[in-house]
C-alpha positions as CSV (number, residue, x, y, z in Angstrom):
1,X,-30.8,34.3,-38.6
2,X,-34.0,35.5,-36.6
3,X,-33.0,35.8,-33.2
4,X,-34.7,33.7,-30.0
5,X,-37.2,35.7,-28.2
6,X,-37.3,35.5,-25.1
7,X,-39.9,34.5,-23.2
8,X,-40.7,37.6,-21.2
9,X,-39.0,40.5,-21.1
10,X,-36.1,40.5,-18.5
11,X,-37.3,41.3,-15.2
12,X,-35.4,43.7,-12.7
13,X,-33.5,42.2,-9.6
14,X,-36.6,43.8,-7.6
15,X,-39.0,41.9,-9.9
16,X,-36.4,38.6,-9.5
17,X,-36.7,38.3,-5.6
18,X,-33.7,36.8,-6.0
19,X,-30.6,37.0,-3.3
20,X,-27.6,35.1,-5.0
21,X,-24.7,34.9,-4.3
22,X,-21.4,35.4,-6.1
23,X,-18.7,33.4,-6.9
24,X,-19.4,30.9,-3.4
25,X,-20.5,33.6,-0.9
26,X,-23.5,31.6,0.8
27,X,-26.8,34.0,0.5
28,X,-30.2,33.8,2.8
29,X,-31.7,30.3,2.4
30,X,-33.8,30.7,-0.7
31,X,-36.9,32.4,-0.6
32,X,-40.2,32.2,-2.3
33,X,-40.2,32.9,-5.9
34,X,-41.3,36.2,-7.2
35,X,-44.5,36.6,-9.5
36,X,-41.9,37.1,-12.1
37,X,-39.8,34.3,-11.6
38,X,-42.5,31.8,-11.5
39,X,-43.7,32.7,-14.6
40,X,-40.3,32.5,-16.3
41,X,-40.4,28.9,-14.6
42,X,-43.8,27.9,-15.7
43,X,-43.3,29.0,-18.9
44,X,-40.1,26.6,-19.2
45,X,-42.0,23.9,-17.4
46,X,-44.3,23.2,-20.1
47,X,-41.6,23.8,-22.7
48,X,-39.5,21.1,-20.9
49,X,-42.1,18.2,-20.1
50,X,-43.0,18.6,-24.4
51,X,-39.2,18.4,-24.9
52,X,-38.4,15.7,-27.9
53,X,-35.2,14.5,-26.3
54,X,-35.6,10.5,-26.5
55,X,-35.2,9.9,-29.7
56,X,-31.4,10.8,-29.4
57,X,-30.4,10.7,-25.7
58,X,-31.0,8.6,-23.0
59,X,-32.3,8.7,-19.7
60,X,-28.8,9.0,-18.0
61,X,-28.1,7.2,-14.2
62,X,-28.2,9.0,-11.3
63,X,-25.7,7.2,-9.3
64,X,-24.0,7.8,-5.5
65,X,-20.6,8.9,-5.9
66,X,-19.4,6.8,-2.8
67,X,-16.0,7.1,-2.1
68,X,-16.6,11.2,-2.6
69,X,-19.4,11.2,-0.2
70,X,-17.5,9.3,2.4
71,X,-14.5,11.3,2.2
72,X,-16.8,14.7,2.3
73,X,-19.2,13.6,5.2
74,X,-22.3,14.0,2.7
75,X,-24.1,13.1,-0.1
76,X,-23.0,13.0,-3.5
77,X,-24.7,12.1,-6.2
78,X,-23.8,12.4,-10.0
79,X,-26.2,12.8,-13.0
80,X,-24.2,10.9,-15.8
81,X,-25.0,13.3,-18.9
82,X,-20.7,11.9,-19.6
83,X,-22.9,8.6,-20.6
84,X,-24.9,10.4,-23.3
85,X,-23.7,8.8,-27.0
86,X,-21.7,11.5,-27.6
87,X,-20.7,11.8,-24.3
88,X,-22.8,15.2,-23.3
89,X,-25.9,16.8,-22.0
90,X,-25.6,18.7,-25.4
91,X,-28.0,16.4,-27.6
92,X,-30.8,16.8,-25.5
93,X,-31.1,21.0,-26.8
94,X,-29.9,20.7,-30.1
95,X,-32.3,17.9,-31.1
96,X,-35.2,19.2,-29.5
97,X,-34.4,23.1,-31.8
98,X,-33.8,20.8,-34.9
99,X,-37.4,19.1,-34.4
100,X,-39.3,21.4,-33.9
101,X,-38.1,23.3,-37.0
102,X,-40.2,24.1,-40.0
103,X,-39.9,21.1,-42.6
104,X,-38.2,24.2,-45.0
105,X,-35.9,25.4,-42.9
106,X,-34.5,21.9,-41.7
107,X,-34.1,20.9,-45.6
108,X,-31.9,23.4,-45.8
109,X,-29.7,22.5,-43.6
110,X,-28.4,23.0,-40.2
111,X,-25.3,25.2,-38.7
112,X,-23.9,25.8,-35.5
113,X,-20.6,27.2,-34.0
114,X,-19.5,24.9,-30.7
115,X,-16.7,23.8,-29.3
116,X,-17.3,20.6,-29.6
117,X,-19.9,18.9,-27.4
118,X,-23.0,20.7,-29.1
119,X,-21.3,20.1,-32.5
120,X,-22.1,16.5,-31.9
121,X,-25.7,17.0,-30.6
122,X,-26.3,18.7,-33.8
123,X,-24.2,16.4,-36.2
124,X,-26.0,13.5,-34.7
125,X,-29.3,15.0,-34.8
126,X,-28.8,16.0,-38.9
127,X,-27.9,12.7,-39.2
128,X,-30.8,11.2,-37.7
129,X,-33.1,13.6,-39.4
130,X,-31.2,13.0,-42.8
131,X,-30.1,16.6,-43.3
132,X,-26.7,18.3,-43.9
133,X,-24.6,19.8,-41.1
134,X,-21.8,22.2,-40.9
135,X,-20.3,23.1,-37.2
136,X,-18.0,25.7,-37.0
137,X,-15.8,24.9,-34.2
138,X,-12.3,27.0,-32.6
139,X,-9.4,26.2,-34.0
140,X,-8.8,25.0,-30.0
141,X,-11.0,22.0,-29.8
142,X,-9.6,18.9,-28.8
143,X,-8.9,17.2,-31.7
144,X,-11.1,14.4,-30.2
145,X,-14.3,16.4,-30.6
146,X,-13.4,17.2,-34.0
147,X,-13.4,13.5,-35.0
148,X,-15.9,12.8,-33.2
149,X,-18.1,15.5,-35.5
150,X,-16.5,14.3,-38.8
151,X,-17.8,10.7,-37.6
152,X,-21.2,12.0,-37.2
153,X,-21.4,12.9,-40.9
154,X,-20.9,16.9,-39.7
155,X,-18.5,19.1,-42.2
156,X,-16.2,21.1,-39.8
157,X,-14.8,24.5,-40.3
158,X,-12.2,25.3,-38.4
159,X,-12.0,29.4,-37.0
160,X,-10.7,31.4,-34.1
161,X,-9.9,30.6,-30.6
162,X,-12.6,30.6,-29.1
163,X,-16.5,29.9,-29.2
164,X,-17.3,33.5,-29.8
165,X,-14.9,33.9,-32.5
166,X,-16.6,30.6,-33.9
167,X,-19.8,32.0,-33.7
168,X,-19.1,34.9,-35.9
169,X,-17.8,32.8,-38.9
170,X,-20.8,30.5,-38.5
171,X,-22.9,33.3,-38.9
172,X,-21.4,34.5,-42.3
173,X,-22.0,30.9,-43.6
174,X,-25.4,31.3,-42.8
175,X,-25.7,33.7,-44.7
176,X,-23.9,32.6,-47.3
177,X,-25.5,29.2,-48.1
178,X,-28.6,29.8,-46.4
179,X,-28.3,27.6,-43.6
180,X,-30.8,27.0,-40.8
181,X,-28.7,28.1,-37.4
182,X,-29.1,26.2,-34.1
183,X,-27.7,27.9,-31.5
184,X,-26.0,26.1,-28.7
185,X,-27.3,27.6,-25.8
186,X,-29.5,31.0,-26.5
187,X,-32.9,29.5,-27.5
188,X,-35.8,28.9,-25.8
189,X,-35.6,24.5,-27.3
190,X,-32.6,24.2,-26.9
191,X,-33.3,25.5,-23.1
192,X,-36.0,23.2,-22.6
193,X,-34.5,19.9,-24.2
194,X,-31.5,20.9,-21.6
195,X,-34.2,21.3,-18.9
196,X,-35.0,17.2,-19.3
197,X,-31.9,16.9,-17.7
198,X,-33.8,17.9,-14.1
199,X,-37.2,16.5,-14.8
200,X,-35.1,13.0,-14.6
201,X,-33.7,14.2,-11.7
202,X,-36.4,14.7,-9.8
203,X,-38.1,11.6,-10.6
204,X,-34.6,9.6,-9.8
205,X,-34.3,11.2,-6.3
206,X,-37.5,12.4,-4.5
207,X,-36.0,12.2,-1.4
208,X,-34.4,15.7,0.0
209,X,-32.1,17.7,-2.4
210,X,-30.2,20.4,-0.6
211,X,-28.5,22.1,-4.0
212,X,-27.9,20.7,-7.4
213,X,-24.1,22.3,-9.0
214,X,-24.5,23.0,-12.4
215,X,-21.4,23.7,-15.0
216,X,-22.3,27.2,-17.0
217,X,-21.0,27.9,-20.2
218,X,-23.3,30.0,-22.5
219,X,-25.7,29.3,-19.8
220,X,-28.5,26.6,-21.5
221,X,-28.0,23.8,-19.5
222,X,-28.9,25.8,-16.1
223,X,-31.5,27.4,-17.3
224,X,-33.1,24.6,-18.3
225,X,-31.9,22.8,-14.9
226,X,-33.1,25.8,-12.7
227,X,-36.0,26.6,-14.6
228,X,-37.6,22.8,-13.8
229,X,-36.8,22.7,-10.3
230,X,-37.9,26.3,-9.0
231,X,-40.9,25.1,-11.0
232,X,-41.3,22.3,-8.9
233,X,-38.8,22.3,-6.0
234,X,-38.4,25.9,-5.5
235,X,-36.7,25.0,-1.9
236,X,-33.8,22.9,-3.7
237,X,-30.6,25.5,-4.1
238,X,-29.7,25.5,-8.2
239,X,-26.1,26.5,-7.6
240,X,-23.9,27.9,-11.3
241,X,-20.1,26.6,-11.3
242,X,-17.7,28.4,-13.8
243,X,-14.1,28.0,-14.4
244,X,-12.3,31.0,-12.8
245,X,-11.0,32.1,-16.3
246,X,-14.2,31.6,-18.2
247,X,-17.0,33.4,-16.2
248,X,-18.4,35.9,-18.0
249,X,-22.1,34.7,-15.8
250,X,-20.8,35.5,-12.7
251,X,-19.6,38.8,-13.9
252,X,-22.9,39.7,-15.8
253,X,-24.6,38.7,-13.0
254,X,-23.0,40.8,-10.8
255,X,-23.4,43.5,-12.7
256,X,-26.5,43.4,-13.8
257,X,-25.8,43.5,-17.5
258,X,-24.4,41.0,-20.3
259,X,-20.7,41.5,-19.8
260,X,-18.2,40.5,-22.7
261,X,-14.7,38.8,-21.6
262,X,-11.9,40.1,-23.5
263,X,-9.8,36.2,-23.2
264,X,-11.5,32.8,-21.6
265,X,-9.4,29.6,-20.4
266,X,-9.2,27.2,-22.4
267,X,-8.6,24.2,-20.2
268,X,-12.2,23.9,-19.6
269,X,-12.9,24.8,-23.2
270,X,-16.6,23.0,-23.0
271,X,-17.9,26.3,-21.0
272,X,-15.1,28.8,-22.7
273,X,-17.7,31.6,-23.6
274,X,-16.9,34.8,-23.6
275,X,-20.7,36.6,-23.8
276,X,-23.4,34.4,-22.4
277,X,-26.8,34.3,-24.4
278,X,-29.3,37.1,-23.5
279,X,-32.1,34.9,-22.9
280,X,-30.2,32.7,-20.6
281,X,-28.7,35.8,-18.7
282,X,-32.4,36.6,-18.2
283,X,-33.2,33.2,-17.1
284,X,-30.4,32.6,-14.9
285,X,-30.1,36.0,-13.1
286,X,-34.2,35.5,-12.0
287,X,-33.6,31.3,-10.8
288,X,-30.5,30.4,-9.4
289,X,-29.5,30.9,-6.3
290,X,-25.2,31.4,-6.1
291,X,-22.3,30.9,-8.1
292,X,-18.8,29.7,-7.7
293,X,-15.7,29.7,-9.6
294,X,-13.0,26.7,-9.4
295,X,-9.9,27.3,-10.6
296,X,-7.7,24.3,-13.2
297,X,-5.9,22.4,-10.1
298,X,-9.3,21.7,-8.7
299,X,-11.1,20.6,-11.8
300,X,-8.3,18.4,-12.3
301,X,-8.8,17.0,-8.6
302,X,-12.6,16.1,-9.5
303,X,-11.8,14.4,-12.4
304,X,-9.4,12.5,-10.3
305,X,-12.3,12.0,-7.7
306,X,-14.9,10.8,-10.4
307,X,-12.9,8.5,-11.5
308,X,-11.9,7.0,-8.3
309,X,-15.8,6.5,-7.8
310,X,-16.9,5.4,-11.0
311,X,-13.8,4.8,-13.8
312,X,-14.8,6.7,-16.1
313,X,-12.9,10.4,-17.1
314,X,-14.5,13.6,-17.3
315,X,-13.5,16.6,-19.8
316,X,-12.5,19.6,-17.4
317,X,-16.2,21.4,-18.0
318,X,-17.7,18.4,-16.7
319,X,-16.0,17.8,-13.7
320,X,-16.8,21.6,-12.5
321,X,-19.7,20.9,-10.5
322,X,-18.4,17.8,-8.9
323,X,-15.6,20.5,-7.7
324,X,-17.8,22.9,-6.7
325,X,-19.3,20.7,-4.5
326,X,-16.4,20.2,-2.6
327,X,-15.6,23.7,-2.7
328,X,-19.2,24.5,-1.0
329,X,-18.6,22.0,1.7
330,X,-15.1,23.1,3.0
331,X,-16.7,27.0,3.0
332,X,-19.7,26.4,4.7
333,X,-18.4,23.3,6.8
334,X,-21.2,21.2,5.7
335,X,-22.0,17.4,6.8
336,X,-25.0,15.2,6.3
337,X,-26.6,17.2,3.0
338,X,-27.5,16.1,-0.6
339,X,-25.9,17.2,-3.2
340,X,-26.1,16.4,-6.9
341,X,-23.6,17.5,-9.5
342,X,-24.3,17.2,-13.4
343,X,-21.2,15.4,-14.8
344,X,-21.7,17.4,-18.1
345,X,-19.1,15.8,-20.5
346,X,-16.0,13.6,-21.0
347,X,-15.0,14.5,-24.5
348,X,-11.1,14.4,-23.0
349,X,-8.3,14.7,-25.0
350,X,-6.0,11.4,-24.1
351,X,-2.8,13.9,-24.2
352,X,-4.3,16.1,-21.5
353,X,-4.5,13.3,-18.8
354,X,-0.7,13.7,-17.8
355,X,-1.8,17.5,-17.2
356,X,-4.5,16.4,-15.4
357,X,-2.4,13.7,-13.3
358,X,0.2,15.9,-12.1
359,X,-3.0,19.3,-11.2
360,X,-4.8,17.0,-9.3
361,X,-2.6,16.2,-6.3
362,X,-2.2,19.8,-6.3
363,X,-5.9,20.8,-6.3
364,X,-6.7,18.1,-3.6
365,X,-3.6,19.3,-1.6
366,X,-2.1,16.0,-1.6
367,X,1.2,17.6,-2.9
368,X,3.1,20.1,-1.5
369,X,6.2,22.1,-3.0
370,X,9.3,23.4,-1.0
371,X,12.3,25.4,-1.6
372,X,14.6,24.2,0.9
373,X,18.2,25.6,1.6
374,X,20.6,23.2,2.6
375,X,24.2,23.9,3.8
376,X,26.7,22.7,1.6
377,X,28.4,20.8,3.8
378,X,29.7,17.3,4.8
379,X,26.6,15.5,6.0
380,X,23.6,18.2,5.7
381,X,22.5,16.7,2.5
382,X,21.8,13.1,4.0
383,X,20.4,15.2,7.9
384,X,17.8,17.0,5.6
385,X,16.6,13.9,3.9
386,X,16.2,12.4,7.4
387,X,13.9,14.8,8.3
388,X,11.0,13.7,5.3
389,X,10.4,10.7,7.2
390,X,11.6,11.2,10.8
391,X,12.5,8.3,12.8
392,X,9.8,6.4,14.5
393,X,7.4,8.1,11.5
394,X,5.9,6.3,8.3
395,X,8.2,7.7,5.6
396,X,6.5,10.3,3.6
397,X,6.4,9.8,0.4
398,X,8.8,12.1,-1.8
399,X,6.8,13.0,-4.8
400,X,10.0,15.2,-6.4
401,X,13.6,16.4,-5.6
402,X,15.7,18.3,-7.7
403,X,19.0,19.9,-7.0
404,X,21.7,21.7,-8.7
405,X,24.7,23.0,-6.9
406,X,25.1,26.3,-7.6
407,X,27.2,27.9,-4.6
408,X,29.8,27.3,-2.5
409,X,28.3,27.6,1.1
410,X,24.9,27.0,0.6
411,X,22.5,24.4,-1.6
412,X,18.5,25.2,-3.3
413,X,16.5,21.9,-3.4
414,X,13.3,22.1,-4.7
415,X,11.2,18.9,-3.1
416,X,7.8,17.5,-3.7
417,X,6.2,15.5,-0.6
418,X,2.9,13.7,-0.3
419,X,0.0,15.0,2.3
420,X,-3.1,13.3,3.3
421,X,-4.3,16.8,4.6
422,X,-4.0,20.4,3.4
423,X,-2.5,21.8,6.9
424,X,0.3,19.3,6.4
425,X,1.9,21.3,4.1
426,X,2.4,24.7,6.4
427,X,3.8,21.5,9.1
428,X,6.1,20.4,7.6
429,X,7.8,23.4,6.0
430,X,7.6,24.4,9.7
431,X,9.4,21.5,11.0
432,X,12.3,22.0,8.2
433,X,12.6,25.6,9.8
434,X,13.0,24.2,12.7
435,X,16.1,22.0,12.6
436,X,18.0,24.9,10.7
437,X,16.9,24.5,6.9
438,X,15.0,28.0,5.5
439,X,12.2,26.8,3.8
440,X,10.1,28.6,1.2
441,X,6.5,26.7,0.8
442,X,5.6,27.0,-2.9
443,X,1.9,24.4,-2.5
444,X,-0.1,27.4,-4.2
445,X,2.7,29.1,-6.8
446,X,1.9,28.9,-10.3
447,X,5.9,29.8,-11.2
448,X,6.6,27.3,-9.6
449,X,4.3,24.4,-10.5
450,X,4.2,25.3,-14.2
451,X,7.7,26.0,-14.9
452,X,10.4,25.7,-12.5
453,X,10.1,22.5,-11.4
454,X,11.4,21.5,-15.0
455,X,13.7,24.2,-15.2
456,X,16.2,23.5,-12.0
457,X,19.7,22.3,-13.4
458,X,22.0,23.8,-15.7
459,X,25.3,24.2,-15.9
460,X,27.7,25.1,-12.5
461,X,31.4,25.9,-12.2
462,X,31.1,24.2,-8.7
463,X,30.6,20.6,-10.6
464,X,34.2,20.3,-12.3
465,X,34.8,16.0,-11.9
466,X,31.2,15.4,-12.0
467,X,29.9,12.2,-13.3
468,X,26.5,11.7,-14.6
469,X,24.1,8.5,-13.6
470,X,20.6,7.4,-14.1
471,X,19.2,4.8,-11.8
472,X,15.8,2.8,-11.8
473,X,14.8,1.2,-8.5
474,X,11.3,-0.2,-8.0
475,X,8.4,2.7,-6.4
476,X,8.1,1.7,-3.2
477,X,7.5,3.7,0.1
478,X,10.8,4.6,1.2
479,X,13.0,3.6,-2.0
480,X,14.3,7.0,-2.5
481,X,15.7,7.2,1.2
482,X,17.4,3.7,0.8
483,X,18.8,4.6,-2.3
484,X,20.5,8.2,-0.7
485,X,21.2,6.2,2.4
486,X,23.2,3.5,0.2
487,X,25.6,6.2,-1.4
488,X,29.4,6.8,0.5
489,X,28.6,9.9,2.4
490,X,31.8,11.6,1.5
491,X,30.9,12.1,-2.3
492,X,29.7,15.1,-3.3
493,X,26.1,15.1,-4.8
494,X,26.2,18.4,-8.1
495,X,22.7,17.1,-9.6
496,X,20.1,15.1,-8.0
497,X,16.0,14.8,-10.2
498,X,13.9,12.9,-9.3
499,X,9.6,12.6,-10.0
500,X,7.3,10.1,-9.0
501,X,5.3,9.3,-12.5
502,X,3.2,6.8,-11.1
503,X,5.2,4.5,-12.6
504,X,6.3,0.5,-10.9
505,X,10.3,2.1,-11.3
506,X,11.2,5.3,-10.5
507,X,14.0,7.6,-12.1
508,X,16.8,9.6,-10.8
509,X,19.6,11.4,-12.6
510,X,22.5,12.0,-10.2
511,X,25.7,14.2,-10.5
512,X,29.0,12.9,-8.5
513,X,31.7,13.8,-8.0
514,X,33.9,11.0,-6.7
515,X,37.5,11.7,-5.6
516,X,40.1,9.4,-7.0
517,X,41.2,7.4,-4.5
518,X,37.3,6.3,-4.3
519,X,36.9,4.8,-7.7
520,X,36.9,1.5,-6.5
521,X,34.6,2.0,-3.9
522,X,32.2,4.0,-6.4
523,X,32.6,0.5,-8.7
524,X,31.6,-1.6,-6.0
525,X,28.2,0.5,-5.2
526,X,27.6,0.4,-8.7
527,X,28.0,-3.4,-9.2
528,X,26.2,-4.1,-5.8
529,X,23.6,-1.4,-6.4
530,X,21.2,-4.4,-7.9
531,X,19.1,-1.3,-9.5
532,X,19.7,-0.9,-13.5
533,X,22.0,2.3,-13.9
534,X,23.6,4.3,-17.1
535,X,26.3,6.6,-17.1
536,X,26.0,9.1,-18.9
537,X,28.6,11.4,-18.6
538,X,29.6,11.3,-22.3
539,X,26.2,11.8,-23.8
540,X,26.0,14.7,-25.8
541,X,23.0,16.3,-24.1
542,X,24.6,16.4,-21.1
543,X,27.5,18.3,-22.6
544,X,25.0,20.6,-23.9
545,X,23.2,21.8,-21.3
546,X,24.2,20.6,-18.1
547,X,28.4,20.0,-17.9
């Protein structure tokens, strides 16, 4: 493979005139392009407005993301590359390298390592140009993507775990079968068919831009994207968004040389790229102006928040800049600007919207997590519920409450309670400190959010008698309180789970333990309940892991 040249050789930061920022520290307003920069701009600009892009994508919408905007005080406007055929900006390069190949070399075929969204561009573009395809992809793509390729006509191979490992094996087939390789994001076409993204931009809005977010992966798509607009709007911000796990820009960036990550995220496996492409490291460290890094919970939020405003779902790497906006705004306390975010994908996997579901409350802060401990005793179990929705107070809504008795004097109850605003959370763990119950708020602990939600139960000496139940009642505000509030308050609750899965009927498991001479009483709750129940004290999984 003959490597892209660039097209100048890489200026210095001095030659740059550059004064980025890293990873969401503002910078100096933008200043006037160096000599340098221009010409790397210039160069791109006449590159990008001779781009052949239309013959496989679309003009994509640039549409107000309303219910965003309102909620953020500015804004927010969304370039719609998710509404692409094969739902990604990633066409636009790989069809624009392909056509402006020598008649030979296309003949021969085409090759590309991806993980998955430029495998399409390039499957799709071989199948419009009536050539053979082979995409190399990590054994980690969704398997969505991966249909999606073997749709297009495109012969997958399957290698490594990530895109740089991909990359190497599609290189030795190259060689091999002598293969004509289009590179996803390190080539001057591919760079310019990318860059078409802004020129419809800045024909769709010529009104006042104050920054555009812009995902980075390997790093084509913002080169393109800044290379256009410092061409043209040199005052408009051209802001880089990478997953916090993946960002081998930022880190080049800040140190002023192509730096290799050892391990990238794979969440956001659309920008998962361990060693960004020389030429776009040149092209990127000379135009754009900052960089961020948004971690999984609020990806998942901006998903959440782009579907709110427009039903459709974005893959993780698409939602970035859409979270990076909000990011920016809550840092720099912004109100009344124009943003624009490049919704960059929605090659989802449907099995990764529960994942997505249950990060985004979190990365909104619309959940928060205690440990609360409760005194066993008489009566403390039903005073601590009391205190989630105090009286004269909406009831909050409990999101999750599990409980496992495990001591003699003293109770762990890990709860899950809804917030409209992220200062709620530190409140109310406050106000459970204050009427006697020590409270540990876990709102930002991985350990805890990941695994030990699912883990609290087990067995307990302290739950000899106990009886096992499952109840469903329908999910309204306050349910869960009537529910506790219905049960005799001298029986002693071992087990108690309970999650909200957006579901019309919630689900609770409940361990009793009922003394004897209350068994008709517990028959008569049970028979006047009018909420479907199962006892399951004899089911084997029980006796497995929780008697």
């Amino acid at each position: 493979m003959s490597a892209a040249r660039p097209l100048r050789e890489s200026p210095s930061d001095a030659d740059t005139g550059r004064t980025s920022g890293i990873a969401g520290i503002a910078p100096a307003p933008p200043a006037a392009l160096s000599k340098s920069a221009q010409a790397i701009a210039s160069a791109y600009l006449r590159r990008i407005l001779t781009a052949r892009v239309y013959d496989v994508a679309i003009e994509t919408a640039l549409e107000p993301a309303r219910n965003l905007s309102r909620r953020i005080g500015n804004h927010v406007l969304l370039k719609r590359e998710d509404t692409q055929s094969v739902f990604s900006f990633k066409l636009r390069g790989a069809y624009n390298k392909m056509i402006h190949l020598a008649p030979e070399a296309l003949q021969r075929g085409v090759i590309c390592a991806s993980a998955g969204n430029h495998a399409q561009g390039v499957a799709l573009g071989a199948k419009r140009l009536g050539v053979r395809a082979v995409i190399v992809m990590p054994v980690t793509t969704p398997k969505l993507k991966i249909d999606a390729v073997h749709a297009l006509g495109g012969e997958v191979v399957l290698h490594g775990d990530s895109y740089s490992d991909a990359y190497g094996r599609a290189l030795q087939i190259e060689q091999d079968e002598g293969l004509t390789f289009v590179h996803p994001f390190d080539d001057p076409d591919v760079i310019a068919g990318q860059g078409t993204v802004a020129m419809e931009v800045l024909r769709q809005h010529q009104g006042p831009i104050d920054a555009v977010f812009v995902a980075i992966g390997g790093g084509g798509l913002i080169s393109g994207v800044a290379a256009y607009i410092k061409a043209l709007r040199p005052e408009i911000k051209v802001i880089g968004v990478q997953a916090a796990d993946s960002d081998a820009m930022i880190q080049s960036v800040r140190k002023g040389k192509r730096v290799t990550l050892s391990d990238v995220g794979l969440f956001a496996d659309g920008t998962a790229v361990k060693l960004v492409g020389a030429e776009t490291f040149r092209i990127t460290r000379a135009l754009v102006d900052e960089y961020i890094t948004v971690d999984t919970d609020a990806a998942c939020a901006a998903i959440k928040d782009v579907f709110q405003d427009t039903r459709s779902i974005l893959e993780p790497s698409g939602a970035l800049g859409v979270a990076a906006i909000k990011q920016y705004v809550e840092t720099h306390k912004l109100k009344g600007k124009t943003f624009v975010a490049v919704t960059c994908g929605a090659n989802m996997n449907f099995d990764r919207l529960r994942f997505v579901a249950e990060r985004a409350e979190f990365g909104e802060q619309r959940e928060a997590l205690y440990a609360v401990t409760v005194p066993e005793e008489r009566g403390s179990f039903r005073r601590f519920c009391a205190l989630i929705g105090p009286p004269g107070s909406a009831p909050r809504q409990v999101t999750e409450f599990n409980y496992r008795i495990s001591h003699a004097n003293e109770a762990h109850v890990f709860v899950g309670i809804a917030i409209a605003r992220r200062d709620e959370a530190e409140k109310i763990a406050k106000h459970f400190e204050k009427h006697g119950f020590p409270t540990a708020n876990l709102t930002g602990d991985e350990l805890a959010k990941e695994h030990v939600r699912h883990m609290v139960g087990g067995r307990s000496d302290l739950a000899a008698g106990e009886r096992l139940f499952r109840f469903e009642f329908p999910e309204r505000p306050g349910a869960l309180m009537r529910f506790l509030d219905s049960m005799h308050p001298d029986w002693n609750i071992t087990l108690f789970h309970y999650r909200n899965q957006g579901a019309d009927y919630g689900r609770i498991l409940v361990g009793l333990v009922v003394p004897p001479k209350d068994e008709k009483a517990l028959a008569t709750f049970l028979s006047t309940l009018a909420y479907p129940w199962v006892e399951e004290t004899d089911n084997p999984v029980y006796k497995l892991f929780l008697s």
